[in-house]
Every structure is written in C-alpha cells, then in structure tokens.
TIKOLKOL-994303 format. One record per residue (C-alpha): residue in three letters; x, y, z. Coordinates in steps of 0.05 Angstrom, whole numbers, plus 5000, padded with zeros to 4 digits. Example, Ala and Ser with C-alpha at 12.3 -4.5 7.8 and 13.67 -1.06 7.14 Angstrom:
BEGIN
   type     c1     c2     c3
    ALA   5246   4910   5156
    SER   5273   4979   5143
//
This chain:
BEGIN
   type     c1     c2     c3
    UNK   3602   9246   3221
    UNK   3614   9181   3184
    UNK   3540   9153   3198
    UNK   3510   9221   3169
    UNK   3545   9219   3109
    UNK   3530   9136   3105
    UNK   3455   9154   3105
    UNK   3468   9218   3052
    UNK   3493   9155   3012
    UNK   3436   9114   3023
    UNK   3388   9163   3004
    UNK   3426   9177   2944
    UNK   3424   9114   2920
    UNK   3348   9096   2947
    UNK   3335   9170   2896
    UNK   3383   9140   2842
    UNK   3340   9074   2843
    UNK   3279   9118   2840
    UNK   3257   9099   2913
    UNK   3219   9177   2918
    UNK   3212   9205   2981
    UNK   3258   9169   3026
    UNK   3271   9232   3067
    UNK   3246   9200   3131
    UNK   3265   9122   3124
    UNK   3308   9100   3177
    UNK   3377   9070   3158
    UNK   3348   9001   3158
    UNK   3287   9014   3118
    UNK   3329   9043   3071
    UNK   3371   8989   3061
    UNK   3306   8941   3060
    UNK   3280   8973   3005
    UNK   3349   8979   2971
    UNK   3353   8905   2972
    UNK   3282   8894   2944
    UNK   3299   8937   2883
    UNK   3357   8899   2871
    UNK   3311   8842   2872
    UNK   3261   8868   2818
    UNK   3205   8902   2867
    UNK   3175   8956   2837
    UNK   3216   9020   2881
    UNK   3144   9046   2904
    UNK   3122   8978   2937
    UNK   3191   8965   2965
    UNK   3187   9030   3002
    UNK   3113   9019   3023
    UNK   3136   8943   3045
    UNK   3195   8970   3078
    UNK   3162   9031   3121
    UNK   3113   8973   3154
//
C-alpha cells in the first residue's frame, strides 16, 4: 500500500508542477521529469525527455 500511495504523491506533484498527463509514467520517469523541473526544463519537454 505504501508504494501506491508514493506514486499518488508523485503524480500529484508531477500535476502541481504542471507536468500534464503523467497518468502512465513509471515511478522513475516521474521522478526524472520531477528533477528536470526543478532544474528549469520547460514541464512538457521534461516529460517528453523523460518517457524516451
């Protein structure tokens, strides 16, 4: 139960960072793109970059 309600929280905050969409990123493409938003990516190209 604890890794579904981890990835509920990722999403959330992949949605919060405007990262549209994410309903079928894994866990660690999630947290890719996460990352690159924290960076400065634009949240579009940092899930494009991370789905590859």
């Amino acid at each position: 139960m604890a890794d579904r309600e981890q990835l509920h929280e990722l999403r959330q905050r992949a949605h919060e960072a405007g990262i549209e969409g994410n309903s079928k990123m894994t866990e660690g493409q999630l947290r890719d793109a996460l990352k690159k938003v924290g960076r400065g990516v634009d949240p579009q190209t940092a899930k494009q970059q991370s789905k590859r």
